[in-house]
N, C-alpha and C positions, 0 to 999 in steps of 0.2 A: 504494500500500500504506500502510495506519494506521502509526504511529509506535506501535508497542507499547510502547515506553519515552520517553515527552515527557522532556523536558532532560537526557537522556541523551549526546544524538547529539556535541556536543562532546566529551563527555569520550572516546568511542569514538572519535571522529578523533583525537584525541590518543595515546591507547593505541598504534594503529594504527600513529601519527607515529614513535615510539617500539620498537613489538611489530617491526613491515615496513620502514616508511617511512626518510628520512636520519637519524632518530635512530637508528636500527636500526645504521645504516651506523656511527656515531660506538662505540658500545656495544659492537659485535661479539662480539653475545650464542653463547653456548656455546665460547669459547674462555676462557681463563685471566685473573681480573681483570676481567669483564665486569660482575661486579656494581660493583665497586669504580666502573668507567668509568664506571656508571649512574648513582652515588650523586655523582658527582663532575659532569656534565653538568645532574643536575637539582636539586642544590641550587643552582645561579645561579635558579630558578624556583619553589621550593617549598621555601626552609630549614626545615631540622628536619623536616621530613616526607619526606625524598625517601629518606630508607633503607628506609619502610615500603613507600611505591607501587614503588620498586625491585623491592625482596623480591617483590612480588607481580607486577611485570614477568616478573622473573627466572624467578618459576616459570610461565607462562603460554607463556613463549617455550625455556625450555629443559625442562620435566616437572620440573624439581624445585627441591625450597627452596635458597639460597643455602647454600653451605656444606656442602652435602650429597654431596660428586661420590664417596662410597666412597673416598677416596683416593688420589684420581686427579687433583686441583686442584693444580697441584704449585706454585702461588703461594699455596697454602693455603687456609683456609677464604671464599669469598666471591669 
């Protein structure tokens, strides 16, 4: 099969690493603090940038933006 996206495919393994994979494991995306976990695991690799690709983790792997739980985040926002 074509690669429909060329120099993409890292970055989708990475996602992946992160979304499923043992970063998934570190992150423990949809519990309380998850994003904070994210932001905190991937600034050793990406400072000053890791709050955005987070945010956009965050809402990929859980439907919605960081900060957003209806009040139900009971560690608060994020």
């Amino acid at each position: 099969m074509a690669d429909l996206r060329p120099g993409d495919g890292k970055a989708e393994q990475l996602r992946q690493y992160w979304l499923n994979g043992k970063g998934a494991i570190k992150i423990r995306w949809n519990t309380p603090g998850d994003f904070r976990r994210c932001v905190r695991e991937l600034n050793k690799y990406m400072p000053g940038r890791a709050e955005g690709y987070c945010a956009n983790l965050h809402q990929r792997a859980t439907g919605i933006k960081p900060g957003h739980h209806n009040g139900k985040n009971p560690m608060g926002p994020g």
